[in-house]
C-alpha positions as CSV (number, residue, x, y, z in Angstrom):
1,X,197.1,217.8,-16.7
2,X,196.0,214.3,-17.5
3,X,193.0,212.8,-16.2
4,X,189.6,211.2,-17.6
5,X,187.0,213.1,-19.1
6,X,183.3,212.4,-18.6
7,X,180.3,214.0,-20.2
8,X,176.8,212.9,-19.5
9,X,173.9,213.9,-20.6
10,X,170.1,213.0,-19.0
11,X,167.5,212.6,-21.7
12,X,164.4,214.2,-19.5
13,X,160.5,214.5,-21.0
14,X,157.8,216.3,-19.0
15,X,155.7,214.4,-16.8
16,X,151.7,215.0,-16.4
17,X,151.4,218.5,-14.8
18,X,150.3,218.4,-11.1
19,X,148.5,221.1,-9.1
20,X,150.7,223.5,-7.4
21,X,151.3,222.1,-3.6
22,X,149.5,223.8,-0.6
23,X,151.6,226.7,0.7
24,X,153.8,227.2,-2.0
25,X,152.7,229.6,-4.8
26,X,153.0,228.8,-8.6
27,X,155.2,231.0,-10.7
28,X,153.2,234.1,-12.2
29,X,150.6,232.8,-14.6
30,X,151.2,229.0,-13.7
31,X,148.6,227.4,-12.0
32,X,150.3,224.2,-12.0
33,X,154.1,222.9,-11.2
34,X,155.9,220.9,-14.5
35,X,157.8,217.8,-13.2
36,X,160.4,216.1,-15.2
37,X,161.1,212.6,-15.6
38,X,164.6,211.0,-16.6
39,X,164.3,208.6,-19.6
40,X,167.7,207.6,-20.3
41,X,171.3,208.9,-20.1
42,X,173.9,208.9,-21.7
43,X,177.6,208.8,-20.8
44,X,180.8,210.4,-23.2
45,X,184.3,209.0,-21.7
46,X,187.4,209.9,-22.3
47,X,189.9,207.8,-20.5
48,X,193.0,209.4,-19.8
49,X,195.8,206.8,-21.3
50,X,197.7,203.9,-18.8
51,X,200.7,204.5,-17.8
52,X,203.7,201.7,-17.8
53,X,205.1,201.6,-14.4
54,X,208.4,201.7,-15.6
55,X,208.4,205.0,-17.7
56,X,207.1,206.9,-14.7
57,X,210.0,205.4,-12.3
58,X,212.1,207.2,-14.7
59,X,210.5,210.4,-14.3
60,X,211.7,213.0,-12.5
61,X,209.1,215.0,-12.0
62,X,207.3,214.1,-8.5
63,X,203.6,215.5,-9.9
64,X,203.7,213.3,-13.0
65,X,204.5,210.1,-11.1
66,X,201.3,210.8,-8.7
67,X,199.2,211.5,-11.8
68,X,200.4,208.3,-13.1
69,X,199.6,206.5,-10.4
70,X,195.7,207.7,-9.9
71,X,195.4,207.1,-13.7
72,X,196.7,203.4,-12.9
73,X,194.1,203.0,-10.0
74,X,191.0,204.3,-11.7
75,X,191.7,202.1,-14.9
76,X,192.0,198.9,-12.3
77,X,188.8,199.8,-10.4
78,X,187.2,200.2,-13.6
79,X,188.6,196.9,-14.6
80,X,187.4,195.7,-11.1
81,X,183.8,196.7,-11.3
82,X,183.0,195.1,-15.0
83,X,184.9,191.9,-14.0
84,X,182.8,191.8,-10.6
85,X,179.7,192.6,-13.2
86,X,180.6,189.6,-15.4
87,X,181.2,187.3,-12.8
88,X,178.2,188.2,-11.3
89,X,179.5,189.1,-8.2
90,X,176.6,190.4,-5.5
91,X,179.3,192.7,-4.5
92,X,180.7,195.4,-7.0
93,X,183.6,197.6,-5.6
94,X,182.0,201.0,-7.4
95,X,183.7,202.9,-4.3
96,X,186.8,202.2,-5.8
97,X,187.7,205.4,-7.5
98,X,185.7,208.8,-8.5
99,X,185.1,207.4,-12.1
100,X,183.1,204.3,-11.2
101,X,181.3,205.8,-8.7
102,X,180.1,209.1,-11.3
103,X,179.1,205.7,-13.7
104,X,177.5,203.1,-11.4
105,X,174.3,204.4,-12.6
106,X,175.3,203.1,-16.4
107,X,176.5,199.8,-15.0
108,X,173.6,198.5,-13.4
């Protein structure tokens, strides 16, 4: 199956150590709770390739054509959201597809 690929990883560091809260009990031999605090992240995309209209008409195979056609519409709400960025737009249509709403957080 084609389809886009993303990898991200959050860069974390430990925050200042806080006393366990009231009620809960700290793990055996911890007398405190750790908290972690995200730094930065860091996305890996792969985009799955564009499809010409045109070659997938041709195409027998129903499956293909849909997978096409949601590869078409991510790439164009992708496309969408950094031209609404660049024009700065107040609205950005991140809701457009799965992909630009799993990376809003690296657009803005």
């Amino acid at each position: 199956s084609r389809s886009h690929a993303v990898l991200q990883l959050a860069l974390c560091r430990r925050a200042a150590a806080r006393p366990a809260a009231r009620g809960r009990r700290p793990p055996a031999g911890r007398e405190e709770e750790e908290e972690f605090c995200e730094v930065g992240r860091m996305s890996f995309i792969d985009l799955a390739g564009t499809e010409r209209g045109a070659a997938t008409l041709f195409c027998h195979d129903k499956e293909r054509q849909l997978e096409g056609a949601e590869i078409n519409k991510s790439l164009l709400a992708l496309k969408e959201c950094i031209r609404g960025l660049d024009a700065g737009k107040s609205h950005v249509p991140f809701r457009g597809s799965k992909l630009t709403e799993v990376l809003r957080d690296s657009f803005v």
